[in-house]
N, C-alpha and C positions, 0 to 999 in steps of 0.2 A: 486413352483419356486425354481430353483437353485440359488445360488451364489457361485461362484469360485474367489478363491485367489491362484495363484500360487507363491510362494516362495522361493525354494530350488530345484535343480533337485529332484526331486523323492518325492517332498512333495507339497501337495494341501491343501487348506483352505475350508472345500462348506460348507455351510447351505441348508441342507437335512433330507428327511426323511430315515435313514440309511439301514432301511430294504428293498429299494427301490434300492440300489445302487448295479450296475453290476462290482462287484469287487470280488476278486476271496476271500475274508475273511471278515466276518464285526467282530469286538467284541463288547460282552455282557459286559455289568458294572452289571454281576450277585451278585443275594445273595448266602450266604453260599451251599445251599441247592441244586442250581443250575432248581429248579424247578419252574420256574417265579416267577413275582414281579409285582412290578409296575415300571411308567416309563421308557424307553428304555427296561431293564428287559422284560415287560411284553407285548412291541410291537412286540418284535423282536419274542417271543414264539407265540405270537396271527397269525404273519405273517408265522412263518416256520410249522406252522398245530401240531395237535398231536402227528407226531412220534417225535418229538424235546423232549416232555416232556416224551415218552418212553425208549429213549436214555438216556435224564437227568439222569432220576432212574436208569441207570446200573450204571454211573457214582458214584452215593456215597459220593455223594459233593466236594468241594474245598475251601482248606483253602485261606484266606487275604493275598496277595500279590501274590496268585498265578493263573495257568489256566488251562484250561481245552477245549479240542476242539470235535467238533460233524459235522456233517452232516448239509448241510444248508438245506435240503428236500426242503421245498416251495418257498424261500428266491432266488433272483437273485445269490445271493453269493454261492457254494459248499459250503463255511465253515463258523461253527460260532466257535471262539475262545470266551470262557465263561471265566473274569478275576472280582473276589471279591475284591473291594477296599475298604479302611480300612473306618469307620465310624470318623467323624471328632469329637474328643472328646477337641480341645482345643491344638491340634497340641506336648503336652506334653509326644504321647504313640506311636513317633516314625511314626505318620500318613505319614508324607512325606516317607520318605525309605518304608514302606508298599506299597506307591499311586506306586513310581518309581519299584520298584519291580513287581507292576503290568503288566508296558509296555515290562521290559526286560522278564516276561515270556510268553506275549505274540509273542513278537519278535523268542525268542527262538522258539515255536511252529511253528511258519510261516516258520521258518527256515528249522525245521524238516519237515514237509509237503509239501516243495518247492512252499510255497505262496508268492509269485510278487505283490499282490496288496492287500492291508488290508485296513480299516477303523477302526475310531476309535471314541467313544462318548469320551465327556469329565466324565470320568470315577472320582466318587465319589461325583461329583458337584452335583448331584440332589440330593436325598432323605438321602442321607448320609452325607450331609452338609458339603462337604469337600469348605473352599473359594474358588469361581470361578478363579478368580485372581491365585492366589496362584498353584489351578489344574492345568490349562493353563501353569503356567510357568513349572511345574513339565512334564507334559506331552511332552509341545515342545522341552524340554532338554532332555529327552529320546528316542524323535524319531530324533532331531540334531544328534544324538550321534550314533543310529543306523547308522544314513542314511551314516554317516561319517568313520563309522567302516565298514560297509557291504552293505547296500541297493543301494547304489550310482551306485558302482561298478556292482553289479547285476544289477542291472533293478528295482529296487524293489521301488514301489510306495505306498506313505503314506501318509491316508488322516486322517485328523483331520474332525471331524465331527458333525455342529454345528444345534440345533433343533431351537433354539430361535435366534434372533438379538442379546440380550445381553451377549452371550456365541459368538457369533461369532466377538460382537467388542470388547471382551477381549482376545481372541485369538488375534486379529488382533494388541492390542494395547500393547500386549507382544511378537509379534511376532515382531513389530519396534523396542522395545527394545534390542532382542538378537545380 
């Protein structure tokens, strides 16, 4: 089951399963290695089949704060944009500017690719223990910002992408905030 929040021109709230979504981008909240994981990581590879993890390995990994884009093969989406977010060590190693770096290089990418429609997890909040709260705010300030500098203008549609209830009512409860 869906749920949709619409918010901004060019931005949507859903609680879905991401790999499911016919949107021309999803991103990966990948590790270093770019060669799965777990969680989101490890749906998104389970769903795009083997050549995903064939691709990966020409690839050669990607550093923290940055991306990387491949082929969506099995996936509804043509593209997956692969972005490493920083591990939450205590917020003292620069984690935020790392997390936000993340969205701007994937934005970049979409840009260069002429991607219109991306997704997006809440990148670091699982296994990397980044605070949910805190991702959320980081995340919606990056895609405000986009949407406001360039996506608006395009057409460019941007979803936030929630797996659980409690990732999608902290979105929501920082989204009445901004």
């Amino acid at each position: 089951m869906k749920t949709y929040l619409r918010n901004l021109d060019g931005f949507s709230l859903v609680m879905a399963d991401i790999t499911r979504l016919d949107v021309q981008a999803i991103v990966n909240a990948a590790n270093n290695t770019l060669l799965g994981g777990g969680g989101v990581d490890g749906a998104i590879h389970r769903a795009a089949g083997p050549e995903l993890l064939e691709e990966c390995r020409c690839i050669g990994g990607c550093p923290t704060g940055e991306a990387r884009i491949t082929r969506g093969y099995r996936l509804p989406a043509g593209w997956i944009i692969h972005t490493v977010g920083p591990i939450w060590r205590g917020g003292g190693f620069g984690e935020d500017e790392l997390l936000a770096r993340c969205y701007k290089s994937c934005f970049s990418l979409a840009a260069r690719h002429g991607i219109r429609s991306i997704a997006f997890p809440a990148i670091s909040a699982g296994a990397y223990g980044f605070p949910l709260e805190r991702a959320c705010r980081i995340a919606l300030s990056e895609m405000k910002a986009f949407l406001e500098e360039e996506g608006e203008e395009n057409g460019v549609e941007v979803i936030a992408v929630c797996y659980s209830p409690a990732a999608y009512q902290c979105y929501q409860k920082v989204l009445s905030e901004l």
